[in-house]
Backbone as CSV, one residue per row, in Angstrom:
resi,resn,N_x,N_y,N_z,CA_x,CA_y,CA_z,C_x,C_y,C_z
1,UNK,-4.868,36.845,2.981,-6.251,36.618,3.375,-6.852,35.496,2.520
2,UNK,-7.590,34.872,3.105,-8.381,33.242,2.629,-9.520,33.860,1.769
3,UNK,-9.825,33.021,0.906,-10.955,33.388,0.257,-12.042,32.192,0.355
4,UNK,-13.118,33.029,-0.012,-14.373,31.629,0.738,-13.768,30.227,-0.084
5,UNK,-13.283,29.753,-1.215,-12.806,28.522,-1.637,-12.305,27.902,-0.537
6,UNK,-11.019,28.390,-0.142,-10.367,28.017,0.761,-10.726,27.640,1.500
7,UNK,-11.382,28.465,2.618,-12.254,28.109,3.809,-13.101,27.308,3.809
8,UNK,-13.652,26.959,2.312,-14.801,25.917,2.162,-14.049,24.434,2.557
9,UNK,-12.613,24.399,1.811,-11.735,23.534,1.763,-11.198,23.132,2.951
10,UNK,-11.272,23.870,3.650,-10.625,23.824,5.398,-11.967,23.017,6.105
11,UNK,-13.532,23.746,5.756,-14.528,23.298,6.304,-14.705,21.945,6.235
12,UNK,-14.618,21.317,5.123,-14.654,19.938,4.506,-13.815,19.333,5.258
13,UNK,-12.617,19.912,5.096,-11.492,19.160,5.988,-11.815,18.686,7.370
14,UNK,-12.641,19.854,7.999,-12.790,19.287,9.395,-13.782,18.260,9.513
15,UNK,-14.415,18.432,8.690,-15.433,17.728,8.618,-15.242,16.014,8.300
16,UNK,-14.219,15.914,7.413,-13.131,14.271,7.372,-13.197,14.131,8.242
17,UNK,-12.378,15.267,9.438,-11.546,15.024,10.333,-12.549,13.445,11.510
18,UNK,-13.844,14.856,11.963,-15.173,14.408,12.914,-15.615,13.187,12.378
19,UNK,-15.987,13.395,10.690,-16.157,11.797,10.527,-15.232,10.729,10.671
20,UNK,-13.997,10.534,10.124,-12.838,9.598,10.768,-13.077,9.575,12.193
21,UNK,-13.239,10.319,13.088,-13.354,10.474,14.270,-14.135,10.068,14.632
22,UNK,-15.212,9.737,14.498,-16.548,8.981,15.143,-16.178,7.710,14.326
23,UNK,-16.172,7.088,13.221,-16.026,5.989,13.025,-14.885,5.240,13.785
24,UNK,-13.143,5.957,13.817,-12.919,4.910,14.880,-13.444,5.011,16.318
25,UNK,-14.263,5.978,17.068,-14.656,5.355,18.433,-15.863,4.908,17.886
26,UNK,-16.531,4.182,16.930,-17.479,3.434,16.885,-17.276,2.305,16.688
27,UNK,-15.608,2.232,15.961,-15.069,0.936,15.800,-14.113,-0.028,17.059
28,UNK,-13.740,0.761,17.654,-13.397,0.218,19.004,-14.348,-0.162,19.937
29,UNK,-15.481,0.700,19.707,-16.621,0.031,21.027,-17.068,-1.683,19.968
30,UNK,-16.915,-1.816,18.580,-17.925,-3.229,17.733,-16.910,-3.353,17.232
31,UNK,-15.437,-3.637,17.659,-15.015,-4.794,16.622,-14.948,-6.308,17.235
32,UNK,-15.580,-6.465,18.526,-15.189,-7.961,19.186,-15.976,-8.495,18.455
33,UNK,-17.217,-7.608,17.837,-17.960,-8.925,16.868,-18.203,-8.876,15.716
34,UNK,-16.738,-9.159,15.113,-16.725,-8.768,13.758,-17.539,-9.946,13.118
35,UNK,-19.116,-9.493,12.601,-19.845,-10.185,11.833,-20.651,-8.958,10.891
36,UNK,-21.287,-9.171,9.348,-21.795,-8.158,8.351,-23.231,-7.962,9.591
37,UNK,-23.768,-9.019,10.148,-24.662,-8.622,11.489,-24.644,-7.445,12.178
38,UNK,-23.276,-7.426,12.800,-23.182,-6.232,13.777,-23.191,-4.561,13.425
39,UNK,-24.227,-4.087,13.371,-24.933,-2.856,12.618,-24.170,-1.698,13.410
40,UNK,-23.185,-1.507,14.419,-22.744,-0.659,14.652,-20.963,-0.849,14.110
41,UNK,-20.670,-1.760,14.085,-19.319,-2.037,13.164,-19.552,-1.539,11.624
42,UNK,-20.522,-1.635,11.140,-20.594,-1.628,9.552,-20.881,0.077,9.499
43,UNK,-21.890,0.940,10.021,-21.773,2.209,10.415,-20.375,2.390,10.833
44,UNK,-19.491,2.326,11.428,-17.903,2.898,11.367,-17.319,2.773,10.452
45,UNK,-17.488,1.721,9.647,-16.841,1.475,8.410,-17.615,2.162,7.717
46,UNK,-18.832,2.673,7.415,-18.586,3.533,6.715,-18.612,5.035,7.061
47,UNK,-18.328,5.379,8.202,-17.907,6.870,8.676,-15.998,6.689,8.203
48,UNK,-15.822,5.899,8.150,-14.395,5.953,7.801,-14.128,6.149,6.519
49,UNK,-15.024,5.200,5.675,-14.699,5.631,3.816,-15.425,6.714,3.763
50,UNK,-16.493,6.807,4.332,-17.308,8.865,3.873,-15.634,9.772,4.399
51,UNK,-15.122,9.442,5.203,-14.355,10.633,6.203,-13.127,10.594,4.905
52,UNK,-12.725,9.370,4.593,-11.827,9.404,3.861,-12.154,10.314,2.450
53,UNK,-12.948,9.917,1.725,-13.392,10.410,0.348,-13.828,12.050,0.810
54,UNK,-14.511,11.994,2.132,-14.380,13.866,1.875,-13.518,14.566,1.887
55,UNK,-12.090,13.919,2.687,-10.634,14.320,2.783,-10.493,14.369,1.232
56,UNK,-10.462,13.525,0.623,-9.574,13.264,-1.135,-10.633,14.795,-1.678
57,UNK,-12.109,14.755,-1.490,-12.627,15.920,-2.197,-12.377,16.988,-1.621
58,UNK,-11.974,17.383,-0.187,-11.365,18.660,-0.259,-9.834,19.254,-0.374
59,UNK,-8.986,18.361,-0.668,-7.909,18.471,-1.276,-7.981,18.563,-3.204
60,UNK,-8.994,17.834,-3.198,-8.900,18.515,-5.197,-9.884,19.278,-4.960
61,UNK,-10.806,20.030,-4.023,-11.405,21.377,-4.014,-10.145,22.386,-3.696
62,UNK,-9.622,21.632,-2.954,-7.940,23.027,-2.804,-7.764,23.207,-3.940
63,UNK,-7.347,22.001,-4.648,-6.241,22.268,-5.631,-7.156,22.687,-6.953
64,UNK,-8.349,22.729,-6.967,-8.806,23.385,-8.203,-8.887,25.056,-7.885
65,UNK,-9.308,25.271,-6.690,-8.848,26.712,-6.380,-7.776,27.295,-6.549
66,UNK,-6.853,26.958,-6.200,-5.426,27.363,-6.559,-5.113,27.197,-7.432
67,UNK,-5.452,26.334,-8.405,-5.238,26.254,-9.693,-5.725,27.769,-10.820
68,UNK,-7.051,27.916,-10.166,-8.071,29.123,-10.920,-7.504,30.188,-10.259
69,UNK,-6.935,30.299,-9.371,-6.415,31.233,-8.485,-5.359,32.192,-9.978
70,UNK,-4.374,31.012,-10.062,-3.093,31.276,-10.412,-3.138,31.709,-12.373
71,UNK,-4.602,30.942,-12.794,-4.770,31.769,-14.111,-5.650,33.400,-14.353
């Protein structure tokens, strides 16, 4: 059985997931005009580094759980 850590860790996860996920279909509808201008290209780029960095923080939220788990 999961304990709320875990599940928090899973939650986060999905949550990468949706953000990666909206940034690339935001990046396929604005990359023909790749300029720092185009305000819906620069919003995907950064749904992609938020999506990424919440992935990296809920993998060291895993792993500090399991870590405290195991002492």
């Amino acid at each position: 059985m999961k304990n709320d850590g875990l599940k928090a860790s899973e939650m986060l996860r999905w949550f990468a997931w949706i953000a990666i996920g909206i940034g690339s279909l935001l990046l396929i509808g604005s990359v023909s005009d790749f300029s720092s201008s185009n305000l819906p290209l620069m919003v995907s780029i950064g749904f992609l580094i938020a999506g990424v960095n919440i992935f990296v923080l809920s993998t060291a939220f895993r792993l500090l759980i399991i870590r405290t788990e195991e002492n």
